[in-house]
RORO-887384 format. One line per 2 residues: number of its first residue (from 1); for each residue x, y, z of N, C-alpha, C, O, CB. Coordinates in nm, 3 decimals. Atoms other than C-alpha are relative to their C-alpha. Glycine has a CB too. Layout:
# RORO-887384
NUM> X/Y/Z/X/Y/Z/X/Y/Z/X/Y/Z/X/Y/Z ~ ...
This chain:
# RORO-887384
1> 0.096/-0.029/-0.105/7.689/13.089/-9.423/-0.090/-0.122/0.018/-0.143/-0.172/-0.082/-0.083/0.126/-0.034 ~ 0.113/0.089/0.009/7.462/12.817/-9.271/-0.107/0.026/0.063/-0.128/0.126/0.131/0.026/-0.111/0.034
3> 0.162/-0.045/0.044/7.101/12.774/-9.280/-0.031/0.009/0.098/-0.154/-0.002/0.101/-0.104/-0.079/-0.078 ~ 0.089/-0.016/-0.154/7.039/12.820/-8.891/0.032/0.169/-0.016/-0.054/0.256/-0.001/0.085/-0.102/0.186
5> 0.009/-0.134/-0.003/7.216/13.150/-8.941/-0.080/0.108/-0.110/-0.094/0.225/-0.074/0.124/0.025/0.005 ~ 0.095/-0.052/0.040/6.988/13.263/-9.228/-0.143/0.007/0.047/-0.220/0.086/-0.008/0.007/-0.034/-0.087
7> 0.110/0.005/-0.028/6.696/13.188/-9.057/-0.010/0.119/0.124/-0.102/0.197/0.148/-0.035/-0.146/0.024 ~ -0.048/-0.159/-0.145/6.845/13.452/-8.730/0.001/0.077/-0.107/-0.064/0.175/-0.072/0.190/0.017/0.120
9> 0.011/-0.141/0.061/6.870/13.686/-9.007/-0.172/0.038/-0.036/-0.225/0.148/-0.027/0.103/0.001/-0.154 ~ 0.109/0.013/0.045/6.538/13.603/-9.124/-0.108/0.081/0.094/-0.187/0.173/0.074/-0.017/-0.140/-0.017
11> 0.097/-0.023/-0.139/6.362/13.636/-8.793/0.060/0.166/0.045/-0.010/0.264/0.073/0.042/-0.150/0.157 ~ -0.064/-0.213/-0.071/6.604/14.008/-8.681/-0.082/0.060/-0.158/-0.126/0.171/-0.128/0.300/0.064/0.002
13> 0.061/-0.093/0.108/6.437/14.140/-9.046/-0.139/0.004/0.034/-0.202/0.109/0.020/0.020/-0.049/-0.153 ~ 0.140/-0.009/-0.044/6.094/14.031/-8.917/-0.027/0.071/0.119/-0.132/0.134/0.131/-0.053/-0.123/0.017
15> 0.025/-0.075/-0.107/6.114/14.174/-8.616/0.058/0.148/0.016/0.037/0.209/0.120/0.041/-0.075/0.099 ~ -0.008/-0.099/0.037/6.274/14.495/-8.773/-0.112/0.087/-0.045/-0.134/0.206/-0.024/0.072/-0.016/-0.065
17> 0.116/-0.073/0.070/5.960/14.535/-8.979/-0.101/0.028/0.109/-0.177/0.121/0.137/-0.069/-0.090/-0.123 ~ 0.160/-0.045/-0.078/5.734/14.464/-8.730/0.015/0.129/0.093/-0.085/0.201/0.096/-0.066/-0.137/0.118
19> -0.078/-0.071/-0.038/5.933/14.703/-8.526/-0.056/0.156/-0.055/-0.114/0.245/0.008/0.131/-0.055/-0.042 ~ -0.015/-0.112/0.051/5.932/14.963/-8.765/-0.177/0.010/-0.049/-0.202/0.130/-0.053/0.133/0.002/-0.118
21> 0.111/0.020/0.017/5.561/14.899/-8.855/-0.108/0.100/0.058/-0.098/0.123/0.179/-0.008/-0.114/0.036 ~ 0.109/-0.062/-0.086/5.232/15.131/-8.786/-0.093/-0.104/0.054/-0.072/-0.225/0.047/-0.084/0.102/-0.081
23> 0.079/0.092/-0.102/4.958/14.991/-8.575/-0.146/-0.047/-0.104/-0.224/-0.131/-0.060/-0.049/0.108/0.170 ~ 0.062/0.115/0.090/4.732/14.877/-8.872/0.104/-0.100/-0.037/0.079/-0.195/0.037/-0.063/0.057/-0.136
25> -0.069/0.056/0.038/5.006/14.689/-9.019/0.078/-0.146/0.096/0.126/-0.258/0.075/0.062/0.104/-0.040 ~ -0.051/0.153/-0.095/5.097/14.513/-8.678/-0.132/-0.070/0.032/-0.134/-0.184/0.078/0.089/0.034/0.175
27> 0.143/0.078/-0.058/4.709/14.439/-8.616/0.037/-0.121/-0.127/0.077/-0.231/-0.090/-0.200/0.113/-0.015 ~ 0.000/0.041/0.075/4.733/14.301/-8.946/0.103/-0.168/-0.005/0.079/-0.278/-0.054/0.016/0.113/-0.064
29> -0.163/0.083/-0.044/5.098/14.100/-8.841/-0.097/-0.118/0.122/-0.102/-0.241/0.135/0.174/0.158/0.118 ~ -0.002/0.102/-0.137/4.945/13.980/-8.520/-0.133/-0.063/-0.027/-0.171/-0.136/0.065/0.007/0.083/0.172
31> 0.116/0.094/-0.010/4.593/13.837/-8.670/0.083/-0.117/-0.085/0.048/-0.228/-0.045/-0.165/0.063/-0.072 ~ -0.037/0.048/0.092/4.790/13.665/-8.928/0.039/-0.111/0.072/0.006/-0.226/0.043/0.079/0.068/-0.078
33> -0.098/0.112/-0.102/5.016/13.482/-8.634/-0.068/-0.046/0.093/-0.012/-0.129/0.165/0.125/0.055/0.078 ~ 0.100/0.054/-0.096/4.696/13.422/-8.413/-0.090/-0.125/-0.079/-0.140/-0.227/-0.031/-0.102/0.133/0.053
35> 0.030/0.122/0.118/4.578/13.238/-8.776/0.105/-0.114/0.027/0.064/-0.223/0.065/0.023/0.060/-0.176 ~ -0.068/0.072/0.058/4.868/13.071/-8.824/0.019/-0.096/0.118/0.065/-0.209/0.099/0.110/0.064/-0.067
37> -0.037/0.058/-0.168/4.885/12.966/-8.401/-0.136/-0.092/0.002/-0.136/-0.195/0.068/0.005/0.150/0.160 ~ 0.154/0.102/-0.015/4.490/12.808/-8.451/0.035/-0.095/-0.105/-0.022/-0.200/-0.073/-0.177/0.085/-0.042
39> -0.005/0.124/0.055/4.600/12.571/-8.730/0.109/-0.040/0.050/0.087/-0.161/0.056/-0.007/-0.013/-0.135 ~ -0.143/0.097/-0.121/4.926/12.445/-8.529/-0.086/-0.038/0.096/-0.058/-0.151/0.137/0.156/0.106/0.098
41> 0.107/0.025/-0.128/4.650/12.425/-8.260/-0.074/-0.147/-0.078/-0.063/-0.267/-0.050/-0.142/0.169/0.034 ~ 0.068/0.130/0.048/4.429/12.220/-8.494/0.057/-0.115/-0.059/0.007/-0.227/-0.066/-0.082/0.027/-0.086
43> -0.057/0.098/0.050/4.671/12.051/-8.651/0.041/-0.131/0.078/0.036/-0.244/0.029/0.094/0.054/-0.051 ~ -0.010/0.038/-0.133/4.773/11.920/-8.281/-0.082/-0.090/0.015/-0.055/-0.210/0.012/-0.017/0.091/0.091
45> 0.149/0.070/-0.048/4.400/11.823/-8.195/-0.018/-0.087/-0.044/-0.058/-0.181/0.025/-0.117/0.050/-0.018 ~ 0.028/0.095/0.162/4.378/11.624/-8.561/0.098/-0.134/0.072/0.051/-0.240/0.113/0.099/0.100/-0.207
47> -0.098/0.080/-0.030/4.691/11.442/-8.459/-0.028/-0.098/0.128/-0.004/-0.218/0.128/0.114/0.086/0.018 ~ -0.024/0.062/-0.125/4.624/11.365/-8.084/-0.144/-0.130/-0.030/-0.145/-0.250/-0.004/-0.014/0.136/0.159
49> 0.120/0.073/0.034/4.239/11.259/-8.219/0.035/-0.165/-0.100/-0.015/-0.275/-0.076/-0.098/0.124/-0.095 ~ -0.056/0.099/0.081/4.403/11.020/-8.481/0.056/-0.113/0.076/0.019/-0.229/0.063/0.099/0.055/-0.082
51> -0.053/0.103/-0.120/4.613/10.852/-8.194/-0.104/-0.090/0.094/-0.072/-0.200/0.138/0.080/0.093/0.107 ~ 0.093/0.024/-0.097/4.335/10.777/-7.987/-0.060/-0.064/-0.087/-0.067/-0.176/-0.037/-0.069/0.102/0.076
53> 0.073/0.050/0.071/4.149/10.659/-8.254/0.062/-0.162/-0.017/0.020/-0.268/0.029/-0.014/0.093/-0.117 ~ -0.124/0.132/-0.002/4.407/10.383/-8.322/0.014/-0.124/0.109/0.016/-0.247/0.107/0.146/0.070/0.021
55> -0.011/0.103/-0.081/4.441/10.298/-8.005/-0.170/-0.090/0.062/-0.165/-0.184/0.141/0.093/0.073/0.120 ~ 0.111/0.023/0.009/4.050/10.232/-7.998/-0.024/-0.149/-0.079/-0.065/-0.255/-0.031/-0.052/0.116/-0.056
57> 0.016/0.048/0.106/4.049/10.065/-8.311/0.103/-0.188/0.013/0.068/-0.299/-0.027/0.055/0.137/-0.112 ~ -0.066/0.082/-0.055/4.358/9.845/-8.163/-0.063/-0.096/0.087/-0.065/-0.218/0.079/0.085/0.058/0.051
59> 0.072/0.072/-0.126/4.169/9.757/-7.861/-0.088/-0.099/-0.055/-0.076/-0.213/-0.011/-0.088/0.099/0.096 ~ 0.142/0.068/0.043/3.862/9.610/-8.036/0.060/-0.087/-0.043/0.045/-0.194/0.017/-0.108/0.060/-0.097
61> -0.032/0.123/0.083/4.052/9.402/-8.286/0.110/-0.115/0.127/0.131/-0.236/0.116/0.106/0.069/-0.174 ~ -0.064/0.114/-0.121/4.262/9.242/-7.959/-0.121/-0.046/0.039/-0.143/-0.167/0.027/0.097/0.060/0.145
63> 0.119/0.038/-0.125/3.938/9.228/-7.750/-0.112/-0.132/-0.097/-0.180/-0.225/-0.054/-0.123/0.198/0.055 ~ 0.081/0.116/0.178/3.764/9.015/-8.120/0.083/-0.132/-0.019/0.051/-0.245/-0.056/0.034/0.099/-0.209
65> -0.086/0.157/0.031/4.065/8.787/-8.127/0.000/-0.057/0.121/0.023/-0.177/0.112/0.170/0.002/-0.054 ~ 0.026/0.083/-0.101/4.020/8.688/-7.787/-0.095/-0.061/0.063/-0.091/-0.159/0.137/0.031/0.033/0.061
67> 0.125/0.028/-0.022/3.694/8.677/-7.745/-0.030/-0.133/-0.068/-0.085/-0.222/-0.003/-0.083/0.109/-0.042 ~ 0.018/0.087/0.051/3.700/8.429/-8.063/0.092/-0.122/0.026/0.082/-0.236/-0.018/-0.009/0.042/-0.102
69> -0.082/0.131/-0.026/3.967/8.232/-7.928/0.006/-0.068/0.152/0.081/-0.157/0.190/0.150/0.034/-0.039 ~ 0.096/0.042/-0.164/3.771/8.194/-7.535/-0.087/-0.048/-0.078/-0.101/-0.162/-0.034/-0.073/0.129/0.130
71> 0.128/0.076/0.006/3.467/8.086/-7.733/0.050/-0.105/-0.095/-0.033/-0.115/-0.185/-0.139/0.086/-0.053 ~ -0.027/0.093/0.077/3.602/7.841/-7.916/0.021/-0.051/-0.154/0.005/-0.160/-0.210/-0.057/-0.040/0.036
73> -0.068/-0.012/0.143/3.739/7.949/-8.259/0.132/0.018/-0.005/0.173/0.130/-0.032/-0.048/0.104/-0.076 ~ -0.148/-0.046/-0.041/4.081/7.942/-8.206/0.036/0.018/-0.145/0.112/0.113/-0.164/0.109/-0.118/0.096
75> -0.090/-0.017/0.126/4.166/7.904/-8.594/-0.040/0.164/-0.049/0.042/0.241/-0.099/-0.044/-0.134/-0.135 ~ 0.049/-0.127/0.063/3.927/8.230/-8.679/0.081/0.114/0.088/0.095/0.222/0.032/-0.178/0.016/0.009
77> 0.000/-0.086/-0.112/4.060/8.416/-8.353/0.169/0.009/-0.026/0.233/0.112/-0.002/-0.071/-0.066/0.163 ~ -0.208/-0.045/0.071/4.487/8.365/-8.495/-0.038/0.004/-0.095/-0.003/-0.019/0.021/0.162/-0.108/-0.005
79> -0.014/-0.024/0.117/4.415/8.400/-8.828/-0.014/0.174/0.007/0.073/0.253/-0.030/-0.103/-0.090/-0.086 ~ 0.079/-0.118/-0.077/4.225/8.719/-8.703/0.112/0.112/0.023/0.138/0.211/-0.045/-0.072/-0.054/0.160
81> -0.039/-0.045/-0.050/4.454/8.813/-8.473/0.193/0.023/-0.088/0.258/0.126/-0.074/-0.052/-0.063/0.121 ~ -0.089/-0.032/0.071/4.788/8.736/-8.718/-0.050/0.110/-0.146/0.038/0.150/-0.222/0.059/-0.138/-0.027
83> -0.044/-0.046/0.131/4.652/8.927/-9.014/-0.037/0.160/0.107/-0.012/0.253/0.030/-0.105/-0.060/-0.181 ~ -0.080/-0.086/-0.073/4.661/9.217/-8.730/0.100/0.054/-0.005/0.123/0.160/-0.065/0.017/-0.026/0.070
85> -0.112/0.018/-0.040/4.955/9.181/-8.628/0.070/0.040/-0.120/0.146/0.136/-0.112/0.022/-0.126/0.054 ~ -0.037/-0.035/0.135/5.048/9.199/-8.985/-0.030/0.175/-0.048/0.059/0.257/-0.072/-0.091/-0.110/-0.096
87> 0.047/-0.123/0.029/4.864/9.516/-9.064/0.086/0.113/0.104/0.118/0.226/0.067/-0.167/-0.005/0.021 ~ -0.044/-0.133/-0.056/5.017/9.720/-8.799/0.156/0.014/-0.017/0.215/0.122/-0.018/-0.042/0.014/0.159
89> -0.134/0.018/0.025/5.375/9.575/-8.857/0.007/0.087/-0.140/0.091/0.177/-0.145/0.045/-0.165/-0.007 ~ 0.018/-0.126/0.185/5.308/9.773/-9.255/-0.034/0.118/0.053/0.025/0.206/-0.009/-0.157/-0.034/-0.147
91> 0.041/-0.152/0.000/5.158/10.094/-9.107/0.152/0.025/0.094/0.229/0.108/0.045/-0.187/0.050/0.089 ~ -0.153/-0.092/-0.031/5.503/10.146/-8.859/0.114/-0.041/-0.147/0.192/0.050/-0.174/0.097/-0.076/0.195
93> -0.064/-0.024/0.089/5.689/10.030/-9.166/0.010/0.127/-0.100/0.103/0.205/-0.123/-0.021/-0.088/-0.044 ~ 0.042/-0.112/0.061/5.507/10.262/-9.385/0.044/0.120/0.025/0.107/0.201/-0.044/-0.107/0.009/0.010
95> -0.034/-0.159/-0.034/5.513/10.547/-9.137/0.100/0.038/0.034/0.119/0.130/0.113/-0.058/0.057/0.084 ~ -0.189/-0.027/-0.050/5.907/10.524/-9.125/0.059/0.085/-0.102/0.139/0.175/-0.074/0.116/-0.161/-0.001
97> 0.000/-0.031/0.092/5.921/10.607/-9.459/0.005/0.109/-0.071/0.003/0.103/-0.194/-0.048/-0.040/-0.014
């Protein structure tokens, strides 16, 4: 048997019980899955907030290396801007992982 079809069995037994279930027991069923639907929710929010953050965080350190390499630091403004470049090349490595 494979594991997509245990999980259809899984889900026809859950929906037997709930089925067969009194109406405390499904209140009980359906706060549980309105819980479990607000942290997929937050978990979401966490995630999309994290992204954004990044790309924030991205922006500045471009907008720092250029700034220092228009005013006339070009060595501080690539060194700058390669140990960047570096850092984000390790976090998609990392997050392949």
């Amino acid at each position: 048997m494979s594991e997509s079809s245990g999980r259809g069995d899984r889900s026809k037994q859950a929906l037997e019980v709930y089925a067969s279930a009194d109406d405390q027991t499904r209140q009980v069923i359906e706060r549980e899955l309105d819980r479990v639907d607000a942290l997929d929710n937050r978990e979401v929010d966490l995630n999309a907030r994290g992204l954004n953050y990044g790309i924030v965080v991205t922006l500045a350190f471009l907008a720092s290396c250029v700034f220092l390499i228009a005013s006339g630091h070009g060595v501080e403004g690539t060194i700058l801007g390669v140990i960047f470049i570096v850092a984000l090349m390790s976090i998609f490595v990392v997050g392949r992982k």
